[in-house]
C-alpha positions as CSV (number, residue, x, y, z in Angstrom):
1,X,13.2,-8.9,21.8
2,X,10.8,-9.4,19.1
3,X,9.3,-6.2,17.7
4,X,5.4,-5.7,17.4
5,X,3.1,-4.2,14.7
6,X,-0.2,-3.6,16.6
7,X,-2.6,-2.9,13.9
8,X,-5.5,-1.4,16.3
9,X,-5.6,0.4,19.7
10,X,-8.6,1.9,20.7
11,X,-6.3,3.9,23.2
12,X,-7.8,7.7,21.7
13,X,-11.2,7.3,22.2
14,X,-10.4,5.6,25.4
15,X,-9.3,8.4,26.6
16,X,-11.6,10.9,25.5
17,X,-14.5,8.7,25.2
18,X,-14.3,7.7,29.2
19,X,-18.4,8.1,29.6
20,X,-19.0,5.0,27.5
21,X,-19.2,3.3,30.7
22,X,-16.9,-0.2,30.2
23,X,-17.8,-0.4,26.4
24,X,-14.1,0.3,25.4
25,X,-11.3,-0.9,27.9
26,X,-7.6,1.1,29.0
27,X,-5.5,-1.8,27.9
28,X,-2.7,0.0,26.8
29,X,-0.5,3.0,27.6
30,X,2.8,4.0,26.4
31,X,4.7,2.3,29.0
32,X,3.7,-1.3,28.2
33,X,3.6,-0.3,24.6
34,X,7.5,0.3,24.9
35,X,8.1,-3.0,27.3
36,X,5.6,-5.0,25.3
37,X,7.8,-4.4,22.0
38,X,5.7,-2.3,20.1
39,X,7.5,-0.7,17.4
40,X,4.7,0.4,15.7
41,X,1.1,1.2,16.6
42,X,-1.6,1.9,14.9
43,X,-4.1,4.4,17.2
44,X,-7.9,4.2,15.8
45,X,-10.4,7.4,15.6
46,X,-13.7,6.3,16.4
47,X,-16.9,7.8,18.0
48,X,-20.2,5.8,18.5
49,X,-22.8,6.5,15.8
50,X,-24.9,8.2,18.3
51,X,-22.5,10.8,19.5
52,X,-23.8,13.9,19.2
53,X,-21.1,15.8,17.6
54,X,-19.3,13.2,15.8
55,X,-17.0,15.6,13.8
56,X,-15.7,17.5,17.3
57,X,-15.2,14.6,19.2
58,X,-12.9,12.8,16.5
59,X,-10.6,15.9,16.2
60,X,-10.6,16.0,20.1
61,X,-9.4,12.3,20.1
62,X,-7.2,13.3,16.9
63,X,-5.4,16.4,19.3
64,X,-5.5,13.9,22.1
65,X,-2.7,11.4,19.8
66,X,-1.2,15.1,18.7
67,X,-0.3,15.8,21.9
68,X,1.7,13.2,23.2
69,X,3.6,12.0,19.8
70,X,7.0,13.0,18.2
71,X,9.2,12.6,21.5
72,X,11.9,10.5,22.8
73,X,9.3,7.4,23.3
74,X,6.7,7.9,20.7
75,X,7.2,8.9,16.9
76,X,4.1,10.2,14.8
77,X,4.4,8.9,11.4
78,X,3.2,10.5,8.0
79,X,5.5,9.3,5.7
80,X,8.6,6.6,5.3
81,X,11.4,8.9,6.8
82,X,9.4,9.3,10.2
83,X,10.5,5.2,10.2
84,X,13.7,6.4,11.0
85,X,13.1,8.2,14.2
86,X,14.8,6.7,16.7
87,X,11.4,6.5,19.0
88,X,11.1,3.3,20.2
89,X,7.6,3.1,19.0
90,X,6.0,4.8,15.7
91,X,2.5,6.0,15.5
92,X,0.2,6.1,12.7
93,X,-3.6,7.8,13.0
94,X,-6.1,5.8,11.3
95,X,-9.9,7.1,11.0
96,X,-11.9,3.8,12.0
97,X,-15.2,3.3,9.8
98,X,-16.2,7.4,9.3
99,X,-18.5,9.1,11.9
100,X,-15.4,11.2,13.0
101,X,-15.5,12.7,9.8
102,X,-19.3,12.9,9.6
103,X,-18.8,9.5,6.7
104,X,-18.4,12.8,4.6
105,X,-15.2,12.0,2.2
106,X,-14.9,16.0,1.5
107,X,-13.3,16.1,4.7
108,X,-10.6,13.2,4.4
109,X,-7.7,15.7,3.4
110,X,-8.6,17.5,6.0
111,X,-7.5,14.6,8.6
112,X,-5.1,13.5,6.5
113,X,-3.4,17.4,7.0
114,X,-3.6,16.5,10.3
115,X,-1.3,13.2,10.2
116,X,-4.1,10.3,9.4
117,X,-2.6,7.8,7.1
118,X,-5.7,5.2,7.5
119,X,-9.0,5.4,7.0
């Protein structure tokens, strides 16, 4: 089977941004990640400019990848060793243009503390 790098999933805000009303779409979950040959997937942080409390609803969606990664399926990865996890598919957090930090660079260490390798 050939292996997959999926540079984007908007699977995270998704999730936690279901009252956007069909302007993101649940095309992906674990399962078909794993069937489809990803072996690594990039999930995106994003929140619409005009969220309301842009800060809180990236760390929800940041808690939300958290909380299902670094299990027998699904590998969070901060570094080269996690590479070696024998998770069939590797997960990276990457902070899409800036709103979940409040565009404030002060706070990047603070997602990258919590496992955000992109931004």
């Amino acid at each position: 089977m050939v292996r997959i790098a999926d540079a984007h999933s908007d699977f995270a805000p998704f999730k936690i941004l279901n009252e956007s009303k069909g302007r993101l779409f649940d095309h992906a979950d674990l399962t078909r990640m794993e069937r489809g040959g990803v072996a690594l997937q990039i999930f995106a942080v994003w929140v619409p400019p005009e969220c309301p409390d842009q800060i809180k609803c990236g760390r929800r969606e940041i808690d939300y990848l958290l909380s299902f990664a670094d299990n027998d399926l699904i590998r969070l990865c901060t570094g080269a060793s996690d590479m070696a996890h024998d998770a069939p598919v590797k997960a990276v957090i990457a902070i899409e243009s800036g709103e979940s930090i409040g565009c404030d660079v002060g706070r990047i260490q603070q997602v990258y503390g919590l496992g955000a390798r992109f931004l």
